[in-house]
N, C-alpha and C positions, 0 to 999 in steps of 0.2 A: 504494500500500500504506500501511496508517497506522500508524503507529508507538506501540507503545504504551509509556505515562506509565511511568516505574519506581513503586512504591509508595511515599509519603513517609516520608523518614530514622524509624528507629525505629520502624516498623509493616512488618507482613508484608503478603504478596503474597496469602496465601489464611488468614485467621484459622481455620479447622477446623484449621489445622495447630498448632496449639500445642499441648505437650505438658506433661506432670508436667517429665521432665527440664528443659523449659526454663525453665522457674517454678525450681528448685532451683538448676538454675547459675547463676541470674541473682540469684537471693538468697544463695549463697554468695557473687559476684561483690561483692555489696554487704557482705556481713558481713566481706570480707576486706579491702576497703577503710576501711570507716568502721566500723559498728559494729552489734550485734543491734537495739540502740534505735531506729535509723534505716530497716529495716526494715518496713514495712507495706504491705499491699495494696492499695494505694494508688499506693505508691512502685513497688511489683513491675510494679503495670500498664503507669506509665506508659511505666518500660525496656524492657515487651516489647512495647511499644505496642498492648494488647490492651485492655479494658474489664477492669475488677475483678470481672464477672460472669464471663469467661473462667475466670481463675484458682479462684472457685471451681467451675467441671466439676470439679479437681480434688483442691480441697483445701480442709477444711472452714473453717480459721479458721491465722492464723498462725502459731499453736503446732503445727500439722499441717507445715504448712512448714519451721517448725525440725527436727521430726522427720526430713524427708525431707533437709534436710540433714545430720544428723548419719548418716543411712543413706549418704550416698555420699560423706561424708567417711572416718569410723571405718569403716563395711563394706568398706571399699577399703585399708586401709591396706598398704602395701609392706613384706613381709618379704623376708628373704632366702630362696629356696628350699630352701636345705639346714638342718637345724636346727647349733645348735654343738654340736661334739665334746664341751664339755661345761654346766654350767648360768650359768659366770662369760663364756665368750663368746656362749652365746646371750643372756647379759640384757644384754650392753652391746649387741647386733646390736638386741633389741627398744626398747632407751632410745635409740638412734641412729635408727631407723625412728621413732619416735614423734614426737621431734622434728621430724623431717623433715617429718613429716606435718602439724605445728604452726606450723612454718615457712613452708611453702606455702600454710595455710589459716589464718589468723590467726583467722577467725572458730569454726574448732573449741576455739579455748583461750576463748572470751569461752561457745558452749556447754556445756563443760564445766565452766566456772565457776559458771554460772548456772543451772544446770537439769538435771535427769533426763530417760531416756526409757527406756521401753518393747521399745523396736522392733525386735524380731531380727534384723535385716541388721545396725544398729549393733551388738548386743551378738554378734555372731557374727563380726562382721571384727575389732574391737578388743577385745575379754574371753574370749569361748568359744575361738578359735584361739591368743590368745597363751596363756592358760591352757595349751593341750593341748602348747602348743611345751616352753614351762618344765618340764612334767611329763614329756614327751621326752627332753630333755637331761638328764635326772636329780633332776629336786626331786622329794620328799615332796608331797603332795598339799597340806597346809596352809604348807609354803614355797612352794609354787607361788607360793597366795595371796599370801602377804605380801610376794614380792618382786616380783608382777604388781602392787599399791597403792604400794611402793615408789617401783616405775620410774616408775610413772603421775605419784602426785604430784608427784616430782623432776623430770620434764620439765614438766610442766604451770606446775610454778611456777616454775622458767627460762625458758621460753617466752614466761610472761606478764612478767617482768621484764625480757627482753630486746626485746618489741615495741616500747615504746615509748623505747629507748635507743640510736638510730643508730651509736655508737660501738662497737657491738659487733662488727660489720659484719668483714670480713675484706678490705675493696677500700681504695684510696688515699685516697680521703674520710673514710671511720671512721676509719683512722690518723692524722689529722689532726685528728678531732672528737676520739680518746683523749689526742691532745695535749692540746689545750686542756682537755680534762676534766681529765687529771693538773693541769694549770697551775691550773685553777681551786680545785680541792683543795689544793693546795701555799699558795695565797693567801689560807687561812683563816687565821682571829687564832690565834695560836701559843699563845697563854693556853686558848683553847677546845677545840682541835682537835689536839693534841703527835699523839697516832697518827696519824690523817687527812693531816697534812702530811707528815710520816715515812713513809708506806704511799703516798704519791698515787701515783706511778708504775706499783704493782700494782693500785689501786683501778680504775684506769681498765680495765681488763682486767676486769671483777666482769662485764659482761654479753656476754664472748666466749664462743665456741666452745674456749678453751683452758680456761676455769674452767669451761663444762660437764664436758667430759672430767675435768681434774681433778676435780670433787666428784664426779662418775664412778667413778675409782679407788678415792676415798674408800669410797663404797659397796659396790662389786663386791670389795675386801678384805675385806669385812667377810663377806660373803658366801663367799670362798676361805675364808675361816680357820675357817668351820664345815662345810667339807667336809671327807671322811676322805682 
């Protein structure tokens, strides 16, 4: 009996088989690693070990690609199934999902930063459904809006400050990196820096999960105090 070859690492078994989804995982795979720039079809072929002719069967050009990512990042996004009792815990439930979803896909905070889209799955899992939540819970039609752009940009722009700062981290290692962070704030010239040296201890905390929540509060009060 003859035994057949496995396929060489990194190429499939029956190339007909490649799919859209697998072009899009394997480029979100990349974007949540490194970064959208690094990206190209090029790059995408060679991870799925396919020809760059493959990838376009299904997608016309890059920016097609980014699209179909941000469709199965944003069109996916995890809410909780119940809406909140009333519009101050469903926006913290939606700014806690959003993050989360930021967290996991680091490459959704580099496309939202960069670029628009189009594409009804994205604007249907992330804008049209939270929209409708907010308006559930109780907001006005035009508070919907402002505290659905609120929430968006208050994670988006934690998100992206907390990527690349290890120390925000919640395991034994970041507490150990905010050490040294606070230490390294405390060691600035006393002439330049009187706050900074005075505050290091809480500065080291600026990209936790405790100062999201906190400027959280911040916000969602502001938000109680104009409800009846």
């Amino acid at each position: 009996m003859t035994t057949r070859r496995p396929p060489p690492r990194g190429r499939r078994p029956d190339k007909a088989a490649l799919t859209a989804r697998d072009i899009v995982d394997a480029a979100i795979a990349i974007g949540d690693r490194e970064s959208l720039d690094g990206l190209t079809m090029r790059r995408l072929a060679g991870e799925l070990g396919f020809s760059t002719m493959a990838l376009y069967r299904h997608f016309k050009n890059k920016d097609d690609i980014l699209d179909g990512m941000a469709d199965q990042v944003l069109g996916n996004l995890r809410l909780p199934e119940e809406i909140g009792p009333d519009p101050v815990t469903e926006a913290r439930r939606i700014a806690e999902a959003l993050l989360a979803m930021m967290r996991e896909h680091p490459s959704v905070v580099r496309l939202l930063s960069t670029r628009t889209t189009a594409s009804r799955t994205s604007l249907g899992g992330a804008f049209e459904r939270v929209l409708a939540r907010l308006r559930q819970s109780g907001l006005p039609p035009a508070d919907a809006v402002c505290v659905y752009g609120l929430l968006l940009t208050y994670t988006l722009g934690f998100a992206a400050y907390q990527m690349p700062r290890p120390w925000g981290g919640d395991d034994e290692e970041a507490a150990e990196l905010r050490r040294q962070r606070a230490h390294f704030y405390s060691a600035l010239p006393a002439d330049e820096f009187p706050n900074m040296i005075e505050l290091s201890p809480e500065l080291a905390w600026l990209p936790t999960d405790r100062q999201f929540h906190a400027g959280l509060d911040v916000l969602l009060r502001g938000l109680a105090a104009e409800r009846p």
